[in-house]
N, C-alpha and C positions, 0 to 999 in steps of 0.2 A: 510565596514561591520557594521559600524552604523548603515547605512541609513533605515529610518521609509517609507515605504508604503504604498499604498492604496491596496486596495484589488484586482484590474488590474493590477495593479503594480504588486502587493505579487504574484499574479496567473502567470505573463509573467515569473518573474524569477524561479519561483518553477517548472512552467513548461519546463523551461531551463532546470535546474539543475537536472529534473527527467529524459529530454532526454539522456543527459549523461550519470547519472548511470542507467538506464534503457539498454542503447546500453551495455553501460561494464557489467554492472553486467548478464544481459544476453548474453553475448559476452563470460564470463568467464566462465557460465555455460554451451553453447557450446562447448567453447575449453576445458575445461575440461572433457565433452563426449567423444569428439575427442581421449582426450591425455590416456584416461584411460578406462579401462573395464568394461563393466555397472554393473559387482559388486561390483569393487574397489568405482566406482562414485554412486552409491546406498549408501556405507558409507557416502561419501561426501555429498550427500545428505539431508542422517538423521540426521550430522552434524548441515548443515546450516539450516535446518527446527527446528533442537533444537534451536539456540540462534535464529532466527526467532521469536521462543514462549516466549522465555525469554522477548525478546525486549517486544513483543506483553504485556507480563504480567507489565514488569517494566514501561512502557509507557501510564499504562493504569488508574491510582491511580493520583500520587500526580503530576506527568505534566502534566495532561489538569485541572486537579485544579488551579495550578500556571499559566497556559497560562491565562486562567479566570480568575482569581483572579490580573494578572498583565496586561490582557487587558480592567480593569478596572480602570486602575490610575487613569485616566485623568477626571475623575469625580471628584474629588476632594481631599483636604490634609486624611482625613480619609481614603480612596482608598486607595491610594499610601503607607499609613503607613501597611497598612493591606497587599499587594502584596508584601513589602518589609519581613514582619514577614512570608507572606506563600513563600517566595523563600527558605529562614535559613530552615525552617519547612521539606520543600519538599526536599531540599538538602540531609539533614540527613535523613528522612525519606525512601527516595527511595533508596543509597547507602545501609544503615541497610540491608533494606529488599533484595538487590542483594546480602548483602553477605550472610545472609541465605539461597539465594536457591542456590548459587555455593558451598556449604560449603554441603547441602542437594545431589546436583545431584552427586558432587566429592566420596560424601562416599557412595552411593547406586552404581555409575559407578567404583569404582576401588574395590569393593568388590565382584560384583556380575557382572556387562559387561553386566546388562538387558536393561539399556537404550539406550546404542549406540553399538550393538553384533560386536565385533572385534575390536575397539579403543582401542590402547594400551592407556598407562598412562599418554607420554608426552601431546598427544592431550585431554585426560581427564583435565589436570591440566593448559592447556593452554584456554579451555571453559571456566572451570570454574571461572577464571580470567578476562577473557572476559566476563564475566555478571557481574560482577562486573562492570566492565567499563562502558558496555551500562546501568546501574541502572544510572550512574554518568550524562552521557551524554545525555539519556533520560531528565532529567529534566533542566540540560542547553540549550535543542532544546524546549522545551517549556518555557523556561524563554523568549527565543529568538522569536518564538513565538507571545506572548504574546504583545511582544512589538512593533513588523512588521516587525523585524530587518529580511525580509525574503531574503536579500541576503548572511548572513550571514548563514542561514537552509539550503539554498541551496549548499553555499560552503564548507559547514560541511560535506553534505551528497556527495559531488561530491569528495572532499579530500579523505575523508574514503573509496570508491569504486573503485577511482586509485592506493592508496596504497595497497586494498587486491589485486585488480588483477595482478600488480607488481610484489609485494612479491609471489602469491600463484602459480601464472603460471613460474615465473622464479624458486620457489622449485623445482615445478613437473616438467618442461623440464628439468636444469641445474644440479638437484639434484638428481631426481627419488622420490620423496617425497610425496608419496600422501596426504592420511588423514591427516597426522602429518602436512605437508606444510600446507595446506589450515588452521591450527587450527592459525599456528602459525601468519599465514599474517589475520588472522580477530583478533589476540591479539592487533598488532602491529596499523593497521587501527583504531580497538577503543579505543585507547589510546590518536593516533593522533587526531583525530578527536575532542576527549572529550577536549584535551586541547586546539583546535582551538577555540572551542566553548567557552571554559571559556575565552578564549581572548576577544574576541567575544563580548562579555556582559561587557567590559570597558564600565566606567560612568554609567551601571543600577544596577552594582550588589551593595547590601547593604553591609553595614561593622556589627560589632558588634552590635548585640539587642537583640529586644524581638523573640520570637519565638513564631510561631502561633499554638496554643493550637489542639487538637483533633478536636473540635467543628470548627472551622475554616475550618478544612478539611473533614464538612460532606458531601460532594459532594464526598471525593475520594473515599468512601468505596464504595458504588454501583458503580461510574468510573471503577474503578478497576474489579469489579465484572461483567463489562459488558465489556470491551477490551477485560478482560482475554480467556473471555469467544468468542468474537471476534477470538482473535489472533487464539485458538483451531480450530476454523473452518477450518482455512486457513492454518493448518499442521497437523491436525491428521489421514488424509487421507495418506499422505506422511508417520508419525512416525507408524500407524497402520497395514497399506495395509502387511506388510512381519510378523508382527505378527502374524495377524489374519489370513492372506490366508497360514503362512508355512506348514500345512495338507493339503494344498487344491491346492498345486503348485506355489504356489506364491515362485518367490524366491528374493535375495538381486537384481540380475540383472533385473528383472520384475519391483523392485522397482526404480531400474533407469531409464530404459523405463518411468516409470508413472513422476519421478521428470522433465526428461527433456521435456514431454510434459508441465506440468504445469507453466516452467519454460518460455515458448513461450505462451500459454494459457492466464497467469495470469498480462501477462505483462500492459494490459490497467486498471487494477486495479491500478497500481501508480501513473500511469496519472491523475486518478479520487483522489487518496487519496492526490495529492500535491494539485488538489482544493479545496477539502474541506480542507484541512490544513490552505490553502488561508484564504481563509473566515470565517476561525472560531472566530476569534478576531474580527470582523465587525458583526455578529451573537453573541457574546455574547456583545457585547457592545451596541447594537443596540436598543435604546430609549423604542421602544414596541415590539411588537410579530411580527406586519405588516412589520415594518423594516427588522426584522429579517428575515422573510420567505422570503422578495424580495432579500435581500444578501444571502441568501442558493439558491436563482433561478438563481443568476449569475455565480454556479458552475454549480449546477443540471442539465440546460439544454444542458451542455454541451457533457452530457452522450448519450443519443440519437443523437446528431448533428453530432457529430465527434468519440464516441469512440465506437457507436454501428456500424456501416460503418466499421472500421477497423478490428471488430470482429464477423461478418459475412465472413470474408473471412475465418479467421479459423473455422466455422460453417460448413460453403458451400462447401470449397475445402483445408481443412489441409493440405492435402499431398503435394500441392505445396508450403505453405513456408515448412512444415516438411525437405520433402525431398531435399530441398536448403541448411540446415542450419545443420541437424543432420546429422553423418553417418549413413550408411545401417547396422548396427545393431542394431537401433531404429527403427525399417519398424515398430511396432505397435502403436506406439505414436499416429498415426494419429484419430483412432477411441476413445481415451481416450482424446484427445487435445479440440477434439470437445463438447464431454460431460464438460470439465474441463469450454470450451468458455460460455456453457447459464451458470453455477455456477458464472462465475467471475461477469456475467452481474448482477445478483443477490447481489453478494457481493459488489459491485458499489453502486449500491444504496440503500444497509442496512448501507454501512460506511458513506456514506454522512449524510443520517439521525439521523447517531446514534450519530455523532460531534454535528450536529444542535441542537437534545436535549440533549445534556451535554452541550452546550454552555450557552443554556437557565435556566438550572438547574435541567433537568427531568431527570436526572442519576438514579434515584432511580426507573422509568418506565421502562428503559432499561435493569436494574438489573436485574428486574423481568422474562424479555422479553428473552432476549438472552441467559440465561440456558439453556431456553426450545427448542431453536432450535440444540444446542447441542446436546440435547438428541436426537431429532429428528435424527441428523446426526449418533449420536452414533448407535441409532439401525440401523437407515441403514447402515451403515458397517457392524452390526452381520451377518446381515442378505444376503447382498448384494456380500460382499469379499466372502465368500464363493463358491457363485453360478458363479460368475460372473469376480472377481478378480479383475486387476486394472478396468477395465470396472465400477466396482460394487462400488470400493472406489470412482469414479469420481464421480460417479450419488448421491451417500452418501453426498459428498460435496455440487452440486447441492440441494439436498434435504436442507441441513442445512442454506446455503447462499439465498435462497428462501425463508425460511420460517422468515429466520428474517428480510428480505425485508417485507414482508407483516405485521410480528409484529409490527414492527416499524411504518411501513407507518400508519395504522390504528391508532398508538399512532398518530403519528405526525398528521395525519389530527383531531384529537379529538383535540389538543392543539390549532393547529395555523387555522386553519377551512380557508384552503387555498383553493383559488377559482380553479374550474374545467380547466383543459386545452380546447382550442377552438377547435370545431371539424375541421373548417379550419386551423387550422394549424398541426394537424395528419394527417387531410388530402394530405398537401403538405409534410409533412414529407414522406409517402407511394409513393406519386410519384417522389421524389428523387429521394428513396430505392429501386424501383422497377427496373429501370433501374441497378444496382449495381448486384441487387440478378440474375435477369437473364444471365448478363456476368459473372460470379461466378457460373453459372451452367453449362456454354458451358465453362467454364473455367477447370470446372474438368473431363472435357469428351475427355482435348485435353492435346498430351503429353508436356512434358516439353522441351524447357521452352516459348512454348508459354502460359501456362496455368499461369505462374506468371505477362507475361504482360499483359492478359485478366483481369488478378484480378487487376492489375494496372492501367488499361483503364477504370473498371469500377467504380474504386475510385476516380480517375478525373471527368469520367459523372455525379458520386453523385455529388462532388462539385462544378460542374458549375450548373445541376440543380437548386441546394439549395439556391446558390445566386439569381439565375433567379426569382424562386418562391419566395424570398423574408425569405426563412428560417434561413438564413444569415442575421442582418441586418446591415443596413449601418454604425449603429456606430460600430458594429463588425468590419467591412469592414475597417472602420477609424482606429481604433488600429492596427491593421494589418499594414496598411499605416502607420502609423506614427512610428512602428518599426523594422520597414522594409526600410534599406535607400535605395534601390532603387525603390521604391513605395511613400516615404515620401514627393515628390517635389507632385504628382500626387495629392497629397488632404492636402487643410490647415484646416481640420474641427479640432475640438477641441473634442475628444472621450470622453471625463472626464465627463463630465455633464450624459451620457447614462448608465454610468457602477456605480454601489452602491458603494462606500466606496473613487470614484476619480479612476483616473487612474493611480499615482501613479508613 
């Protein structure tokens, strides 16, 4: 759990560690479809979309300060004195500020029941406990972070995912325990978790000192103001959609419908956020702008290569993983899964951006930036839930994840005046893809299950194509090979020199 990184490295095992809880935690959001009524799992839902926003909020300030600020040591005695004073800083800081808002949502939720309609008490007061925690833990995954310690991120997040699914599926079989079980197994998981993690940070963490003033932490105030603002995106669709549409038909089980599609939808957004996570320490460390931008291109291209390929299948033909994986009382998911897929693509690559310029120090452009996509999204829900309902909140999301892709981007290309992509290589990118999109259109024309292996055959064709045309390239090809032991004998090349940060 020491062990320091390169950025190949930090990406193989994040990407490990995301397939894990990505399977579970989508796995549990399934079975809990399964086990329960899409009104009772509509609770569950608004549930996990609240501490969702929590995290999002606490995560958003003083840990990518401290990840910055501590993946600066190494430049010298001053550095290091300064990541040790902003870890004390951020510790206390971030815990404070968790317990203000579980101390905030506890008294607004056991008074009035507007935030979460029908949680009884135990599950109020077991949330609110749990934002405490994740305040705590938040800024131990960015001390950790910071430092490349990324096997130790990855097995914080893979612990925490086993334990809720554990505890929350054996409540709700063995007990009958809905809402209440699931509050109680994400108590007990961010507890675990927070103290794995402070284990974790053996030999980085400081002892008794100074503590880093305000000024030290002028980066976290627009940080914070631009996660937060982040995090909103990617649940107010969920916490809204039964607000806003209950005149208009919208009910708690419609809200389940919409959470379990998002919950398959939204999945290749992790995949992308454990890259960028990757490379955010080699992006803030990184000598000049040029460095930087080429270590944000060893996430970034991997969005198009591999995670847009996988999300044309929910595009092109939903209903076949849909109707694999949910019961037949979600038969609507499929047209809201689809809308929720271009949103996520969106939201892919406004989150990569949006790390790269807080790595750099442009938090305060971002600040700026991503309110205003909120708003965007906000009026599209007025306007859209109404007419439209969950349909209406997906496209609202859509709208909001869109628009700060584009914010962004336009920021990011004024900073780092990154060179234009080749038209030969979108070129061979479309002739991959096209083989793909075509078997994904005879795919959803034919019944199940041949239509899942159509979509399976045509995600093979993409990746033999891509290596063909050279989309793939060989030092790619090498890493692959060299972790991969039954591939490793096949090639002695050396992948490290090809990939920014080492391979780690």
């Amino acid at each position: 759990m020491s062990t320091e990184r390169g950025a190949a490295g930090g990406s193989v095992v994040l990407l490990a560690g995301i397939v894990v809880t990505a399977v579970l935690n989508y796995g549990l959001g399934v079975a809990l479809a399964w086990l329960l009524p899409p009104a009772e799992f509509g609770g569950v839902g608004m549930l996990l979309n609240l501490l969702l926003l929590a995290t999002s909020v606490l995560a958003a300030g003083f840990p990518w300060a401290l990840a910055r600020a501590v993946a600066r040591r190494d430049h010298g005695p001053a550095e290091r004195a300064a990541a040790d004073e902003a870890f004390r800083a951020a510790l206390a800081g971030n815990v404070a500020l968790g317990g203000v808002l579980a101390l905030a949502f506890a008294a607004v939720q056991l008074t009035t029941g507007a935030i979460l309609p029908g949680v009884g008490a135990l599950a109020t007061v077991l949330a609110a406990a749990t934002i405490v925690l994740l305040a705590l833990g938040s800024v131990l995954l960015g001390a950790l972070q910071g430092n490349r310690r990324f096997d130790a991120v990855g097995a914080t997040r893979v612990l925490e995912i086993v334990i809720k699914v554990v505890l929350a599926l054996g409540l709700v079989v063995l007990l009958g325990i809905g809402v209440s079980g699931v509050a109680v197994a994400l108590f007990v998981a961010a507890a675990a978790s927070a103290a794995f993690a402070w284990w974790s940070l053996r030999g980085r963490r400081p002892g008794r000192g100074r503590v880093a003033g305000l000024k030290a932490f002028a980066s976290a105030v627009p940080m914070a103001v631009g996660t937060t603002g982040f995090g909103l995106m990617g649940t107010l669709d969920v916490l809204l959609l039964g607000a806003m549409g209950a005149d208009y038909g919208v009910t708690v089980a419609t809200v389940g419908i919409y959470q379990a599609a998002a919950i398959l939808a939204r999945a290749p957004f992790f995949v992308g956020s454990a890259l960028s996570d990757a490379v955010f320490p080699f992006v803030a460390g990184a000598r000049d702008r040029a460095a930087a931008h080429a270590s944000l291109m060893t996430a970034l291209r991997w969005v198009p290569l591999a995670l847009v390929p996988l999300q044309l299948v929910l595009l092109v033909t939903p209903a076949s993983v849909l109707d694999l994986v949910l019961p037949a009382g979600y038969g609507g998911a499929a047209a809201v899964a689809r809308v929720i897929t271009l949103g996520t693509l969106g939201l892919l690559v406004a989150d990569m951006l949006l790390k790269a310029l807080f790595a750099r120090g442009f938090a305060g452009a971002v600040a700026v930036r991503v309110p205003i996509a909120v708003a965007v999204q906000l009026a599209a829900l007025v306007v859209l839930v109404p007419r439209l309902g969950a349909v209406g909140a997906a496209w609202a999301f859509a709208a909001g994840t869109w628009t700060t892709a584009l914010l962004l981007g336009v920021e990011y290309r004024r900073r780092f005046r990154p060179a234009a992509v080749r038209p030969t290589t979108v070129g061979r990118w479309l002739v991959a893809v096209a083989p793909l999109v075509a078997v994904l259109a005879v795919a959803e024309a034919v019944p199940a299950p041949f239509d899942l292996v159509a979509a399976v055959g045509g995600l093979v064709a993409y990746a033999v194509v891509a290596v063909l045309t050279g989309l793939v390239a060989p030092a790619d090809l090498a890493v692959v090979r060299a972790r991969v032991p039954g591939l490793r004998r096949a090639s002695a090349a050396d992948p490290a020199p090809a990939i920014a940060g080492g391979a780690g």
